[in-house]
C-alpha distance (Angstrom), angle and dihedral (degrees) to the residues before:
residue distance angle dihedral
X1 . . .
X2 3.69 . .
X3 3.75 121.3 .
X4 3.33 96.9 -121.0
X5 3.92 90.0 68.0
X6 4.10 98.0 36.0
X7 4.38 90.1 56.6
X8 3.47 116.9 122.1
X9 3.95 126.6 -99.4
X10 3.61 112.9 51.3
X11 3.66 125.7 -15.7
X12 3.98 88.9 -125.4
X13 3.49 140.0 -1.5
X14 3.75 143.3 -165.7
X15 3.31 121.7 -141.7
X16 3.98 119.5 -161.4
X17 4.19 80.1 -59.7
X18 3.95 106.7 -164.2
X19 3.86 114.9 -174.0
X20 4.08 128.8 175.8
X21 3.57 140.6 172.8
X22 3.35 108.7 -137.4
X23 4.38 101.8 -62.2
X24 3.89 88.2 -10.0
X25 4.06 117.1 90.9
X26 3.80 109.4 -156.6
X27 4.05 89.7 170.3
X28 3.66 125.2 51.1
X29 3.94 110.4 -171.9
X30 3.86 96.0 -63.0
X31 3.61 109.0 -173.0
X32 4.09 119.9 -178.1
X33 3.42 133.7 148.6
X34 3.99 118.4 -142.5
X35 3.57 116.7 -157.9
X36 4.28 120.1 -139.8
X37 3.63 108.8 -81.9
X38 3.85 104.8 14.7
X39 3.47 122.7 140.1
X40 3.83 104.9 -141.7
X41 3.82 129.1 -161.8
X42 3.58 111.4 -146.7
X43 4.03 113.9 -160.4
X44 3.32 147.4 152.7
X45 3.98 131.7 129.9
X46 3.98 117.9 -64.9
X47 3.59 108.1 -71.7
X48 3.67 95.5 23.2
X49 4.07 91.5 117.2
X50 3.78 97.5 -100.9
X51 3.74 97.8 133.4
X52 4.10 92.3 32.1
X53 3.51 86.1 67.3
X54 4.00 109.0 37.0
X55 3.85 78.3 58.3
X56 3.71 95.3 56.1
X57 3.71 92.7 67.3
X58 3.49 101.9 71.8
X59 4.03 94.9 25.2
X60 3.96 112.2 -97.8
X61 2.93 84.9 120.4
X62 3.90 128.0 44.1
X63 4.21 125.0 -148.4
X64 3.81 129.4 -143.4
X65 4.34 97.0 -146.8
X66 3.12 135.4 22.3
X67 4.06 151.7 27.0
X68 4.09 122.0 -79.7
X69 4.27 103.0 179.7
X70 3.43 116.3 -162.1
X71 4.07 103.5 -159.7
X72 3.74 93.4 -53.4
X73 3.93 104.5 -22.5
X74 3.44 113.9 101.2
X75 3.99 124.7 -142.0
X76 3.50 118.4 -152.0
X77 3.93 144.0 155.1
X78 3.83 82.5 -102.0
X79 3.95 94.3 55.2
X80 3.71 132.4 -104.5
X81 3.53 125.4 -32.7
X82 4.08 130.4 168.6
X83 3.66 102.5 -153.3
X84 3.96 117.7 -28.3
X85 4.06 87.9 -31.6
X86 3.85 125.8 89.6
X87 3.48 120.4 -131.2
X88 3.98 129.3 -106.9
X89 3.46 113.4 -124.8
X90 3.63 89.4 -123.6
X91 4.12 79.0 47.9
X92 4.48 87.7 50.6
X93 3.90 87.1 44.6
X94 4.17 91.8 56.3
X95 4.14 73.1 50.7
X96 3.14 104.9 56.5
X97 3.83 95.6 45.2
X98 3.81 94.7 73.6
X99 3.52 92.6 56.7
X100 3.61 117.4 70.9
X101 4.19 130.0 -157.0
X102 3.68 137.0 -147.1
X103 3.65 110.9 -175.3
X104 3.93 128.6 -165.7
X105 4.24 98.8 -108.7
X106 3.73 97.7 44.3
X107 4.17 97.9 -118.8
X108 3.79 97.2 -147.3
X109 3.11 117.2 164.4
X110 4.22 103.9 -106.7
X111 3.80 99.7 -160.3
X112 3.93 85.5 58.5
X113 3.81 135.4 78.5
X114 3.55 114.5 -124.3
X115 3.68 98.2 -105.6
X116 3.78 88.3 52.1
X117 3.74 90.7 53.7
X118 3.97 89.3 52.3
X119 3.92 85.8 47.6
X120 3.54 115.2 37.9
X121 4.06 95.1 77.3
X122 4.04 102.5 43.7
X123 3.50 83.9 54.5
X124 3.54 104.5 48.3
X125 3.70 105.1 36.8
X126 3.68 102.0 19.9
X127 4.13 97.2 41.7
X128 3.60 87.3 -129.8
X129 4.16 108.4 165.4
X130 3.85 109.2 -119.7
X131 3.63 94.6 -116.3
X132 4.13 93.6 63.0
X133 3.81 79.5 42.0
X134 3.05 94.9 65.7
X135 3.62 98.9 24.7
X136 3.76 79.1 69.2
X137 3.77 105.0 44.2
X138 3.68 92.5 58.2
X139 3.73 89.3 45.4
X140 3.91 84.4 59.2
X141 4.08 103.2 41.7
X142 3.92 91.0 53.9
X143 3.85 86.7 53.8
X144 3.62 87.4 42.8
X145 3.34 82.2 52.5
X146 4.22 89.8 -120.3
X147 3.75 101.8 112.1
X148 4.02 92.3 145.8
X149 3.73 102.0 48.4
X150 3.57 103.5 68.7
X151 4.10 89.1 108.4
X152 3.78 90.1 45.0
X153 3.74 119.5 105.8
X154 3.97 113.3 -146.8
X155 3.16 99.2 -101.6
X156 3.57 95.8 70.4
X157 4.09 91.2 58.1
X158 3.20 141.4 82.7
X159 3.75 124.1 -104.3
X160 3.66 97.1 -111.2
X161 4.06 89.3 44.4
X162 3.76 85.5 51.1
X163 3.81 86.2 45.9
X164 3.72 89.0 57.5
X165 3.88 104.4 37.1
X166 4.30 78.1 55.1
X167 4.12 87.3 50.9
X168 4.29 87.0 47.1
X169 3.83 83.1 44.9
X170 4.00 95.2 53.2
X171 4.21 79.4 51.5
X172 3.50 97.8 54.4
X173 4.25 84.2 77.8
X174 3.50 93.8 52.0
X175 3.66 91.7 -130.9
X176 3.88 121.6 -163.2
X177 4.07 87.6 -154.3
X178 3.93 121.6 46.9
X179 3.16 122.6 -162.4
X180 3.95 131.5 -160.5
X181 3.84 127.6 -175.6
X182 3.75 103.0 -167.8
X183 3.79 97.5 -48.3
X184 4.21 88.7 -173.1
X185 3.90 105.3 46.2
X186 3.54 94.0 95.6
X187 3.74 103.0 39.0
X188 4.03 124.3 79.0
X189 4.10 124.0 -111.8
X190 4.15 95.1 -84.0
X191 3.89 92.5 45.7
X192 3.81 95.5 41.2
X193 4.05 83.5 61.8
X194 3.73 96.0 53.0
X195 3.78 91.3 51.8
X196 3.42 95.4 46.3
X197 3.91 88.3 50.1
X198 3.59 90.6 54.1
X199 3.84 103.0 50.4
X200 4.14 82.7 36.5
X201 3.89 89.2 63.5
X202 4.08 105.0 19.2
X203 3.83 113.5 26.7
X204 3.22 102.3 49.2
X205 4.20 107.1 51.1
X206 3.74 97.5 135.0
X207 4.25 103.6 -43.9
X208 3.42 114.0 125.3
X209 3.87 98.8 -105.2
X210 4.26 127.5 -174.1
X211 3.70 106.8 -163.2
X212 4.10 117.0 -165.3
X213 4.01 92.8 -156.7
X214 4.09 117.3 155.4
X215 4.38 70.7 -164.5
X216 3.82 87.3 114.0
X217 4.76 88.8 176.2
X218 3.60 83.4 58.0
X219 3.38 108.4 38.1
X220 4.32 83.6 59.2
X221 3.73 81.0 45.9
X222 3.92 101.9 57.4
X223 3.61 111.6 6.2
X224 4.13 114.5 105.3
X225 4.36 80.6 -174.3
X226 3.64 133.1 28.0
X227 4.12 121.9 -156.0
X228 3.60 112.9 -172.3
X229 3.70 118.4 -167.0
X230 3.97 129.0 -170.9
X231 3.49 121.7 -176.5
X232 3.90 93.9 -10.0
X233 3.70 88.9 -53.6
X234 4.07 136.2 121.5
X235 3.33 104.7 -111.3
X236 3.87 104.9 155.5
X237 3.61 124.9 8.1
X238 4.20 119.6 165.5
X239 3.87 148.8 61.4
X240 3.98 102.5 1.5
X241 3.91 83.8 -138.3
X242 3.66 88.1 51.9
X243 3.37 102.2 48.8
X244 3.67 102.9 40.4
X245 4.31 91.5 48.1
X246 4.14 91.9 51.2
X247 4.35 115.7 7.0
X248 3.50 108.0 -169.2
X249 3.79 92.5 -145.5
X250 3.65 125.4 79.3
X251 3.88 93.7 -142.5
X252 3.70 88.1 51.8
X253 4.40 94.2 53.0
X254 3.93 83.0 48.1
X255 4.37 93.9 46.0
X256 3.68 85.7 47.2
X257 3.66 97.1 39.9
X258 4.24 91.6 50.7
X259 3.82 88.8 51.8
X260 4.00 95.9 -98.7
X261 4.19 86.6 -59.3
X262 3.48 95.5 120.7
């Protein structure tokens, strides 16, 4: 874990974030505070800037105003900074390692077995030796509960074992924040379950996780926080129990109400 992410204060913050493509604002000063360890829920109806701003905190995506910190780094328009200096990009790299990211369409590498997926990047950027590489990545397929696939190239899987070798892969780094952009929406009714199962009991484990989900029986299942956003906007931030027995907003009650189809 870098030191960046293990700081004291809250394990990342928003900051009146502001985000637009070109005349379109996604993100309307959003300002939250998420404290170390909290498993947070991020929804909101599509479009509402749920994804847009999970990706913000480890820069895929970039912002126009505002501050996010991430333990004592500091995201801004102008880059990354910790304190009054500006990170190296070797220095943003380190970064980025502690914060691992489960996208929506998998991105495994398809010229690669699966072992050498879970591999390739301890080695190469943390110096790992291939034996605690893989040492590791077996480690992480039995609890993924893929123990027999590590000389299978994706392929050859299905999407929600794809979806869970990526999850293992995001592991490998031993990231303090995890990350997950809609890890269902591509996957079918039986898969979606076994993913869910897997980041339920394995992901999670004390990181400080934001989950975009539109999986509204998990979300109450999982989620320590809830932040519900609607048209780039705050609407809910707090206790996930909290917030789902008594929203304050009216749009919220009716997203809730229609099953998070809104």
């Amino acid at each position: 874990m870098t030191e960046a992410i293990t700081a004291a204060g809250p394990a990342i913050a928003f900051r009146s974030i502001s985000k637009s493509y070109g005349e379109l604002q996604v993100l309307h000063d959003v300002s939250a505070e998420i404290p170390h360890g909290a498993t947070v829920a991020v929804l909101g109806s599509s479009g509402s800037g749920k994804s847009t701003l999970v990706r913000c905190v480890n820069r895929l995506e970039g912002f126009q105003g505002g501050e996010i910190t991430v333990g004592d780094v500091s995201l801004t328009p102008q880059g990354l900074a910790r304190g009054a200096r500006k990170l190296s990009d070797r220095q943003v790299a380190t970064f980025r390692t502690g914060i691992g990211m489960v996208f929506q369409s998998f991105n495994l590498f398809q010229h690669l077995t699966v072992l050498k997926n879970l591999i390739e990047a301890p080695i190469g950027v943390l110096g790992w030796s291939r034996d605690k590489a893989v040492e590791r990545a077996r480690d992480l397929l039995a609890k993924v509960g893929l123990p027999d696939k590590e000389d299978a190239y994706p392929a050859r899987l299905s999407g929600g074992q794809q979806q869970r070798i990526a999850i293992a892969r995001a592991l490998m780094m031993e990231p303090s924040i995890m990350l997950f952009d809609e890890p269902t929406s591509a996957l079918d009714p039986e898969l979606t379950a076994e993913v869910l199962n897997v980041v339920k009991g394995l992901a999670l484990g004390g990181r400080t996780s934001l989950i975009v989900t539109h999986e509204l029986a998990f979300a109450r299942d999982v989620a320590s926080h809830v932040m519900v956003l609607d048209h780039g906007r705050l609407t809910e931030f707090g206790p996930a129990g909290e917030i789902f027995r008594a929203p304050t907003s009216e749009r919220t009650k009716r997203f809730f109400e229609s099953g998070g189809l809104t």
